[in-house]
PDBQT receptor file of N, H, CA, C and O in Angstrom, charges set to zero:
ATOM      1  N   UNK A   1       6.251  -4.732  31.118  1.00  0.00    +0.000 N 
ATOM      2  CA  UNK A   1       5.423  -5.633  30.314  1.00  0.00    +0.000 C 
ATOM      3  C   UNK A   1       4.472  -4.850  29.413  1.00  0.00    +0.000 C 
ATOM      4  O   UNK A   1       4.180  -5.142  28.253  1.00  0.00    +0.000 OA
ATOM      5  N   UNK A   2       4.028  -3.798  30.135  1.00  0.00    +0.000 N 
ATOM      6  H   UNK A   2       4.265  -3.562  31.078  1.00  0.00    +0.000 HD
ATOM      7  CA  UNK A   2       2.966  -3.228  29.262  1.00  0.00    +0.000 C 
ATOM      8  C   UNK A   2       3.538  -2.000  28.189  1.00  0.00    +0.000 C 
ATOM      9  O   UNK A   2       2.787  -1.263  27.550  1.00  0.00    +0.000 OA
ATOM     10  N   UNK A   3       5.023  -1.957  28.146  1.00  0.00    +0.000 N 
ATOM     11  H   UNK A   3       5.633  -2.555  28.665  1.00  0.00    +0.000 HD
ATOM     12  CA  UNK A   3       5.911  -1.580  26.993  1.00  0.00    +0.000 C 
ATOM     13  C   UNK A   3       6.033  -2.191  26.286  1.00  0.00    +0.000 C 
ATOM     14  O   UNK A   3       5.586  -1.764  25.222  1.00  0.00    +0.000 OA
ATOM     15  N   UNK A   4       6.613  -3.461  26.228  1.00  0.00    +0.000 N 
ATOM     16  H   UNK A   4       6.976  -3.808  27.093  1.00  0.00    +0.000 HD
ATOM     17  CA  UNK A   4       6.507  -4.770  25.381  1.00  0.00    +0.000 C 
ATOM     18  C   UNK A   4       5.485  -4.650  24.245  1.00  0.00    +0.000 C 
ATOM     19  O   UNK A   4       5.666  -4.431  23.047  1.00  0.00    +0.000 OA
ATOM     20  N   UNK A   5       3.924  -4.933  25.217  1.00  0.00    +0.000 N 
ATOM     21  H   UNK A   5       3.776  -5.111  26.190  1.00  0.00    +0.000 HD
ATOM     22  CA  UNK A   5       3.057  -4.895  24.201  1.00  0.00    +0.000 C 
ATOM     23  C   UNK A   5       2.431  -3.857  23.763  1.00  0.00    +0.000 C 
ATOM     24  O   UNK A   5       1.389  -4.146  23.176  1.00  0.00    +0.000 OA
ATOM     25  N   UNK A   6       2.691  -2.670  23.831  1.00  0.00    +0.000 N 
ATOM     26  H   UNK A   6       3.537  -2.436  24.308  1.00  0.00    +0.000 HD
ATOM     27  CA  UNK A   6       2.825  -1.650  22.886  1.00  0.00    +0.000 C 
ATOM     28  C   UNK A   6       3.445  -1.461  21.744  1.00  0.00    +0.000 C 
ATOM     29  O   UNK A   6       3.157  -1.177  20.582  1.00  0.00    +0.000 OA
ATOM     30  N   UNK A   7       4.491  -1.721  22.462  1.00  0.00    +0.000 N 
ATOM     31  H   UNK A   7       4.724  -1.952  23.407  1.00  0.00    +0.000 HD
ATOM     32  CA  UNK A   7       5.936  -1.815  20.458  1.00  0.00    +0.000 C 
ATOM     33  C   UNK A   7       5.149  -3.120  20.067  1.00  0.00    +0.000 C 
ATOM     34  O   UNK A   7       4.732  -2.781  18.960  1.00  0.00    +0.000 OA
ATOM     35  N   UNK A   8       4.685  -4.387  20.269  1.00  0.00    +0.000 N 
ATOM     36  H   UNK A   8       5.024  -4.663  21.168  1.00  0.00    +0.000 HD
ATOM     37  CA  UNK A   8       4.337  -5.194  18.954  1.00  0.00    +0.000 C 
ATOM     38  C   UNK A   8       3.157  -5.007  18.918  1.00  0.00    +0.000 C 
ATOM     39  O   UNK A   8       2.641  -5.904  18.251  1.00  0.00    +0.000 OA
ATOM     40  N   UNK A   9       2.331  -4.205  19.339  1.00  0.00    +0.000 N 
ATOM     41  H   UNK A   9       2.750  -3.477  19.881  1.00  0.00    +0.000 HD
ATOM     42  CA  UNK A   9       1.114  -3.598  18.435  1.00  0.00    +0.000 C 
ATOM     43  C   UNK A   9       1.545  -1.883  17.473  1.00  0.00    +0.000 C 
ATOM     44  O   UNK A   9       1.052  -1.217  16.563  1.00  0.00    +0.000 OA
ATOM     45  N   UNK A  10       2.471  -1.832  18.187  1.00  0.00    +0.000 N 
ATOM     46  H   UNK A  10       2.872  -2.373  18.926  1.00  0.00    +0.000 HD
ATOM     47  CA  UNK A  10       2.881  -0.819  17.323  1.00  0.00    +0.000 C 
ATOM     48  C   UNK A  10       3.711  -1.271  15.948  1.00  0.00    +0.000 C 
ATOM     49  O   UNK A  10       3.711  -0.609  14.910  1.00  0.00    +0.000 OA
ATOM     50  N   UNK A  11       4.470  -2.622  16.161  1.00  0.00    +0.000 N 
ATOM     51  H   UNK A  11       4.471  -3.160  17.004  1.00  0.00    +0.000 HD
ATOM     52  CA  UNK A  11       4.973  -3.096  15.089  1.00  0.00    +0.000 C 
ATOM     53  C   UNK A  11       4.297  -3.929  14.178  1.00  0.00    +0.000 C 
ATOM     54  O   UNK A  11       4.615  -4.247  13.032  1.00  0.00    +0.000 OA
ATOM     55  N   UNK A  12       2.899  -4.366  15.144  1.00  0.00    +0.000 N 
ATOM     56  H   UNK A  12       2.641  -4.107  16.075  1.00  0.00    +0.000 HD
ATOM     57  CA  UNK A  12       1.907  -4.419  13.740  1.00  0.00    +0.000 C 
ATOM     58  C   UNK A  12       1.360  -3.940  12.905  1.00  0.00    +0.000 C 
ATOM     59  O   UNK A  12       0.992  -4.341  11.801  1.00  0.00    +0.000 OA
ATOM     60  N   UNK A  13       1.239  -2.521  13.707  1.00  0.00    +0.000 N 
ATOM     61  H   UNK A  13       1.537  -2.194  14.604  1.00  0.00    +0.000 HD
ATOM     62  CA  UNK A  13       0.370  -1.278  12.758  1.00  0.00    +0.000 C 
ATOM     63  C   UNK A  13       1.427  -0.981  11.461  1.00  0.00    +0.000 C 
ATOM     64  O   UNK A  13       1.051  -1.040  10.290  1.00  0.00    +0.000 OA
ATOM     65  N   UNK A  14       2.752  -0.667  11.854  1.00  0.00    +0.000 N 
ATOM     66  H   UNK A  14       3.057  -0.620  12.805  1.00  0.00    +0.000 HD
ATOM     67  CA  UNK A  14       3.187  -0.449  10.832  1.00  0.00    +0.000 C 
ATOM     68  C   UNK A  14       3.875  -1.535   9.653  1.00  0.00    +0.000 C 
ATOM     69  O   UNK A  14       4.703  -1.173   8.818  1.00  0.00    +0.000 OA
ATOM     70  N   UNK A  15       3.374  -2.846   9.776  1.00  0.00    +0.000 N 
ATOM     71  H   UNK A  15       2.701  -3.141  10.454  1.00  0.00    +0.000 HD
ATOM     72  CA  UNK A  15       3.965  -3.636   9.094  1.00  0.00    +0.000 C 
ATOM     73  C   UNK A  15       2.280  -3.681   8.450  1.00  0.00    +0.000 C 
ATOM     74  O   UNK A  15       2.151  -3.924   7.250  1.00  0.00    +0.000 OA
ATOM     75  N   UNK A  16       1.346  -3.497   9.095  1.00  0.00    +0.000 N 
ATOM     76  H   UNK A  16       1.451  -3.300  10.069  1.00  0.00    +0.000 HD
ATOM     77  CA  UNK A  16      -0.236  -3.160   8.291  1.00  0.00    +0.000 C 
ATOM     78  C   UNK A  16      -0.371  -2.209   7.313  1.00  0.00    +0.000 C 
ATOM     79  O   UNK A  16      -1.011  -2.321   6.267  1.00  0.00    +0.000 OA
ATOM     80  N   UNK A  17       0.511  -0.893   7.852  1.00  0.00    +0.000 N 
ATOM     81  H   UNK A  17       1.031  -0.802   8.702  1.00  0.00    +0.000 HD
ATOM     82  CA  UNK A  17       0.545   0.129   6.887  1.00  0.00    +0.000 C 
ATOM     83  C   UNK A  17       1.259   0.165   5.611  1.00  0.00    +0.000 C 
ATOM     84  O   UNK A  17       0.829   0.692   4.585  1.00  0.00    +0.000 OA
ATOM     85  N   UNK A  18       2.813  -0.664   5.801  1.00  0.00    +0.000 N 
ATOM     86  H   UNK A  18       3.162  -1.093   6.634  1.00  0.00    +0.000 HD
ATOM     87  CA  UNK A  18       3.247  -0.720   4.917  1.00  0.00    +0.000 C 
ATOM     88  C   UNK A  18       2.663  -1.502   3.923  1.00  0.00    +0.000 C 
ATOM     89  O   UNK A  18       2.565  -1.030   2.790  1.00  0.00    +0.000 OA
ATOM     90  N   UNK A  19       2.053  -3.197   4.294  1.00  0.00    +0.000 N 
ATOM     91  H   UNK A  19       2.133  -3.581   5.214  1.00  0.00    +0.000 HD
ATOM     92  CA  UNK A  19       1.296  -3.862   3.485  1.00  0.00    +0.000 C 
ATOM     93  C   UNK A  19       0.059  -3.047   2.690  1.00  0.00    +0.000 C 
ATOM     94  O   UNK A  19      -0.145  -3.293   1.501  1.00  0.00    +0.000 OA
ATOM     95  N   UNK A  20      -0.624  -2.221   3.298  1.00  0.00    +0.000 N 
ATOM     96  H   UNK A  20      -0.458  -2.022   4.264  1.00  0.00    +0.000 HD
ATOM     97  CA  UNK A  20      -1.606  -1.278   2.430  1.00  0.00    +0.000 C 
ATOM     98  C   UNK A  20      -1.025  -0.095   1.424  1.00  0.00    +0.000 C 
ATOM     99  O   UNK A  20      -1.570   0.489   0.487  1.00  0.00    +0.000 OA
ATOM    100  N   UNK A  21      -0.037  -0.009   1.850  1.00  0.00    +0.000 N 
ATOM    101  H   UNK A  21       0.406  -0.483   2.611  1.00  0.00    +0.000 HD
ATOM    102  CA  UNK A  21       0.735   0.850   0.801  1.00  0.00    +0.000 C 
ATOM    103  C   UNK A  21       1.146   0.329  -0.457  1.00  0.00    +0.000 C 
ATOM    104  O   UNK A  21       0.917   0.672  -1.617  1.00  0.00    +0.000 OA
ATOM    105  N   UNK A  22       1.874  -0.670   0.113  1.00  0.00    +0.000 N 
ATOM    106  H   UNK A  22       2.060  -0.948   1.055  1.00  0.00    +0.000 HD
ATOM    107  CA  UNK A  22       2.197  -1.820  -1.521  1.00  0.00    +0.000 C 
ATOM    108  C   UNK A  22       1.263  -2.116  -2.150  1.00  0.00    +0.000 C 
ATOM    109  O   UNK A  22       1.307  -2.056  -3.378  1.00  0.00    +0.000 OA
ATOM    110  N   UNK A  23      -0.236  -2.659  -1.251  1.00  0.00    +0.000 N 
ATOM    111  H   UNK A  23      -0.272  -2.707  -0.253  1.00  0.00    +0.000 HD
ATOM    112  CA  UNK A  23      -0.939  -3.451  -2.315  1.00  0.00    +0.000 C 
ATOM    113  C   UNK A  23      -2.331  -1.546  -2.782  1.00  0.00    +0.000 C 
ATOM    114  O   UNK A  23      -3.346  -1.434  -3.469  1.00  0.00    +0.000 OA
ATOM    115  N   UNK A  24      -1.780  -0.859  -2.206  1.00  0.00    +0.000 N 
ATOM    116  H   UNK A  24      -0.956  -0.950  -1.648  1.00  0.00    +0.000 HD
ATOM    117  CA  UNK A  24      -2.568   0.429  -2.971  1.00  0.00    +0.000 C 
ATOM    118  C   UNK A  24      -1.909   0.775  -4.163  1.00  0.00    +0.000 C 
ATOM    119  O   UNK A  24      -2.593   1.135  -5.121  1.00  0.00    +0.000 OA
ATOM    120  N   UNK A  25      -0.357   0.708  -4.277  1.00  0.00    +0.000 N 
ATOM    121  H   UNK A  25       0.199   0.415  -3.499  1.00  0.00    +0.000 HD
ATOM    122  CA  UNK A  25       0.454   1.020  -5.367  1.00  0.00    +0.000 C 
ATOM    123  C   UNK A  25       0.485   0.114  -6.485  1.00  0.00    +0.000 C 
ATOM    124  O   UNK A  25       0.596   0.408  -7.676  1.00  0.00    +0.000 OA
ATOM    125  N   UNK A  26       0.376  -0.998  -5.973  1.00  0.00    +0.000 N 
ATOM    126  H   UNK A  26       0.285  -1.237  -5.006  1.00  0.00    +0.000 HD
ATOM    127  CA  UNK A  26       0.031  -2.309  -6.991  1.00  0.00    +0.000 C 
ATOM    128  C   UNK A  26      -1.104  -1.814  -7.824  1.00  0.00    +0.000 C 
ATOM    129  O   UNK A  26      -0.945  -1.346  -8.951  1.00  0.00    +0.000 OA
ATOM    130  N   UNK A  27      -2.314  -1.943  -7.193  1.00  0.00    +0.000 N 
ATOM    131  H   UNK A  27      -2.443  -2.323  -6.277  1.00  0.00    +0.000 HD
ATOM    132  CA  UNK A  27      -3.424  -1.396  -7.572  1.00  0.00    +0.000 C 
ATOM    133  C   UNK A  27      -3.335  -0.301  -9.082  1.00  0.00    +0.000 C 
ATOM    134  O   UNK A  27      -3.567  -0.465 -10.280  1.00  0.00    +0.000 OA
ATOM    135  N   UNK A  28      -2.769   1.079  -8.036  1.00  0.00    +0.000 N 
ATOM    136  H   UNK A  28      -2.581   1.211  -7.063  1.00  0.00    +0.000 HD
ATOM    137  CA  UNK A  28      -2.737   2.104  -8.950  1.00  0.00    +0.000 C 
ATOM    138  C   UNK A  28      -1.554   1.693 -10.260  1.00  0.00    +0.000 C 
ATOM    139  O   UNK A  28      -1.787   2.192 -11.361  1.00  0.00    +0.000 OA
ATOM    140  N   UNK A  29      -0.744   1.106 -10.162  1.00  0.00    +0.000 N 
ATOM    141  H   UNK A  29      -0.555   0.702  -9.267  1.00  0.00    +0.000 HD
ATOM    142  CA  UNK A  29       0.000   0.431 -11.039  1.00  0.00    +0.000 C 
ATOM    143  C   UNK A  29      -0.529  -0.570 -12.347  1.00  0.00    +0.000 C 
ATOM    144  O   UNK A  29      -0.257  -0.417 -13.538  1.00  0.00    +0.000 OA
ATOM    145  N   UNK A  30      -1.453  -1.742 -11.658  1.00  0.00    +0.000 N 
ATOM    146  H   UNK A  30      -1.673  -1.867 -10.690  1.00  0.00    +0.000 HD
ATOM    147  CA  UNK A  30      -2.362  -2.508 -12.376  1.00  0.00    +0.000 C 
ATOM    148  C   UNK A  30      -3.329  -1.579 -13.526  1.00  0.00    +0.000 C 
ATOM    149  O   UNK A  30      -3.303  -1.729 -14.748  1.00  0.00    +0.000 OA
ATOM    150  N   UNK A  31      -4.170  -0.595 -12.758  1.00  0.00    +0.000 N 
ATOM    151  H   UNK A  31      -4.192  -0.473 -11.766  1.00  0.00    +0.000 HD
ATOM    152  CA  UNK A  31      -5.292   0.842 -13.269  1.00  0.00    +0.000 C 
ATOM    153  C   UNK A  31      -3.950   0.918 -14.413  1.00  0.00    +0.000 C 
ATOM    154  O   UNK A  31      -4.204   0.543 -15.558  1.00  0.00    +0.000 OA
ATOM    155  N   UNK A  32      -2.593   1.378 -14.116  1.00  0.00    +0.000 N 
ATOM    156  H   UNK A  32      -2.386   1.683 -13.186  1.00  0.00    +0.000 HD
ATOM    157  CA  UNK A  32      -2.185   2.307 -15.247  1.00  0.00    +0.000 C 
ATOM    158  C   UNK A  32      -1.944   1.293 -16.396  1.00  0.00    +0.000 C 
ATOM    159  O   UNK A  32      -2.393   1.376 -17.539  1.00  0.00    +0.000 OA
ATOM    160  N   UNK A  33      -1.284   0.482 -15.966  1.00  0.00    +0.000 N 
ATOM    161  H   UNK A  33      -0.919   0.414 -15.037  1.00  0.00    +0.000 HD
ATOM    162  CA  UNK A  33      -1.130  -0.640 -17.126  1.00  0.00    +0.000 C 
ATOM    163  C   UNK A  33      -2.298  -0.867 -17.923  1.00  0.00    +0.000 C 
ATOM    164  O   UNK A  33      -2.138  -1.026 -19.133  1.00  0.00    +0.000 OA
ATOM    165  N   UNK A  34      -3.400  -0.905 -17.449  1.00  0.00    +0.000 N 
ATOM    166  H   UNK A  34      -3.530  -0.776 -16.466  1.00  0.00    +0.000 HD
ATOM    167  CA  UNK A  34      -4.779  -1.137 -17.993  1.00  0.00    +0.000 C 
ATOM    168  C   UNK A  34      -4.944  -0.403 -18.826  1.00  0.00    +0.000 C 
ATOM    169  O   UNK A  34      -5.096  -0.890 -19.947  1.00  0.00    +0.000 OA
ATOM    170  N   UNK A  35      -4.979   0.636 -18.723  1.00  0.00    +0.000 N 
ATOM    171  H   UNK A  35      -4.855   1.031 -17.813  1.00  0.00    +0.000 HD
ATOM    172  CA  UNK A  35      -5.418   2.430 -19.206  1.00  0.00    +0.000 C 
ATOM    173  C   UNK A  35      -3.925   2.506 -20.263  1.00  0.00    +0.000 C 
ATOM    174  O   UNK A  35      -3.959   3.245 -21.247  1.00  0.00    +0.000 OA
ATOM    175  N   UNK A  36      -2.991   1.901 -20.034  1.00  0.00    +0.000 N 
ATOM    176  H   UNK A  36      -2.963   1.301 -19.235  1.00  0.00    +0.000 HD
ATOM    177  CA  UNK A  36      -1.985   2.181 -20.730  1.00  0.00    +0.000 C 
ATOM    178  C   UNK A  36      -2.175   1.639 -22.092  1.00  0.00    +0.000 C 
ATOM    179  O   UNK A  36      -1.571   2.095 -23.063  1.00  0.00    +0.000 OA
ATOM    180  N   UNK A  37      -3.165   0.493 -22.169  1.00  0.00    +0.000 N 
ATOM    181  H   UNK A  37      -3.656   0.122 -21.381  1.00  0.00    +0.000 HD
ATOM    182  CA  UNK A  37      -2.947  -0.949 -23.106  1.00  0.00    +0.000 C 
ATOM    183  C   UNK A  37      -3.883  -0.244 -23.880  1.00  0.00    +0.000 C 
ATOM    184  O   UNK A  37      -3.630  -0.256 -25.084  1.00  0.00    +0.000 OA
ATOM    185  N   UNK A  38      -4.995   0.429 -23.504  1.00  0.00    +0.000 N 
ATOM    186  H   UNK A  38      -5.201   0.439 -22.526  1.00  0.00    +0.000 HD
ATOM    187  CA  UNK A  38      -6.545   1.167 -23.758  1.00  0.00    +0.000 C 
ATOM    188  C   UNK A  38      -5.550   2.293 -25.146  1.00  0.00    +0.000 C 
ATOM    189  O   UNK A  38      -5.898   2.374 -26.324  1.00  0.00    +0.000 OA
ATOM    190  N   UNK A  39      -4.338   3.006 -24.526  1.00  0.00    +0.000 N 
ATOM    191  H   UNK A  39      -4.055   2.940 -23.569  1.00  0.00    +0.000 HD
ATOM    192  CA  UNK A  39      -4.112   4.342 -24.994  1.00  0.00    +0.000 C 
ATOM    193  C   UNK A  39      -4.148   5.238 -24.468  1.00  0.00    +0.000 C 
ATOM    194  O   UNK A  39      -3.673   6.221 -25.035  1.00  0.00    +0.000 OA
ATOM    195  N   UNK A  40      -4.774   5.413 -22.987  1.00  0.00    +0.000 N 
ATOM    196  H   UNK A  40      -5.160   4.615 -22.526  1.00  0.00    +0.000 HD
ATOM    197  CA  UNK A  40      -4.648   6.569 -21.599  1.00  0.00    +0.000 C 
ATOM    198  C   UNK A  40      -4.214   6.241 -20.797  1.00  0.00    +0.000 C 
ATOM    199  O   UNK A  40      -4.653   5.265 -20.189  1.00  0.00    +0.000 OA
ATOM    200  N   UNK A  41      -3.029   6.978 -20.380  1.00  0.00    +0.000 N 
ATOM    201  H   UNK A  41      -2.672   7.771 -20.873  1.00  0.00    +0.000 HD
ATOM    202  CA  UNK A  41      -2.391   7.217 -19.175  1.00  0.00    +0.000 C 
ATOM    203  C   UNK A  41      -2.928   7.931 -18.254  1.00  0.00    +0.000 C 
ATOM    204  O   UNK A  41      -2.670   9.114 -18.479  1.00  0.00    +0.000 OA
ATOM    205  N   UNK A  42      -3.594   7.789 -17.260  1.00  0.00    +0.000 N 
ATOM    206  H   UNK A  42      -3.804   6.828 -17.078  1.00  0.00    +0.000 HD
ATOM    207  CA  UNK A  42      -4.365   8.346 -16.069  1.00  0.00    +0.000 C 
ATOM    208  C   UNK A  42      -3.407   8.094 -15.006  1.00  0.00    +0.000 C 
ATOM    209  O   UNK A  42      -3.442   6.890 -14.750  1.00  0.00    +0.000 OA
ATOM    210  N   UNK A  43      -2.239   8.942 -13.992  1.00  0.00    +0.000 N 
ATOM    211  H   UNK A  43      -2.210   9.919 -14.200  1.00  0.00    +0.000 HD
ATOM    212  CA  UNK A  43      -1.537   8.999 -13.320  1.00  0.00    +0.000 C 
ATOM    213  C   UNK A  43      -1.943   9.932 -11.930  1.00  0.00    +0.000 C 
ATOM    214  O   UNK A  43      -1.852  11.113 -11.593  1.00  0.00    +0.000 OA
ATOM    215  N   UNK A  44      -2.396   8.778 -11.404  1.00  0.00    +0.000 N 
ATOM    216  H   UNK A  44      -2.470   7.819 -11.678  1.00  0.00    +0.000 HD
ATOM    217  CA  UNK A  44      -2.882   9.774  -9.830  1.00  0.00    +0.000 C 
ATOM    218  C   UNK A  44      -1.880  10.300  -8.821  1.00  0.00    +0.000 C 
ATOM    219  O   UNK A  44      -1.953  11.210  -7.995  1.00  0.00    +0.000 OA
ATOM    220  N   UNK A  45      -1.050   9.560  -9.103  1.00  0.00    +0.000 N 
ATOM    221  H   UNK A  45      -0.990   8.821  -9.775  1.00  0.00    +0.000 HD
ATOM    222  CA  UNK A  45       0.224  10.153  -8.008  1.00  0.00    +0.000 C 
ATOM    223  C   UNK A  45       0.565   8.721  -7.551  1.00  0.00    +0.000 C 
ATOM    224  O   UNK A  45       1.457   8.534  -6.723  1.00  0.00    +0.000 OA
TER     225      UNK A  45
């Protein structure tokens, strides 16, 4: 039992991580488009 609820806190963390990844890339995506429209491309990685 106490395997169980390890993997679905473990399968929350990483369905958390992935969600912060997308909406960080969104982000840095949104910034470039912005900066793009301006005339600067600022590319953080």
């Amino acid at each position: 039992m106490r395997r169980d609820c390890s993997l679905v806190q473990l399968e929350d963390m990483l369905d958390r991580n992935l969600f912060i990844r997308i909406s960080k890339s969104g982000i840095v995506n949104l910034m470039n488009v912005d900066s793009y429209k301006k005339g600067t491309i600022n590319i953080n990685g």
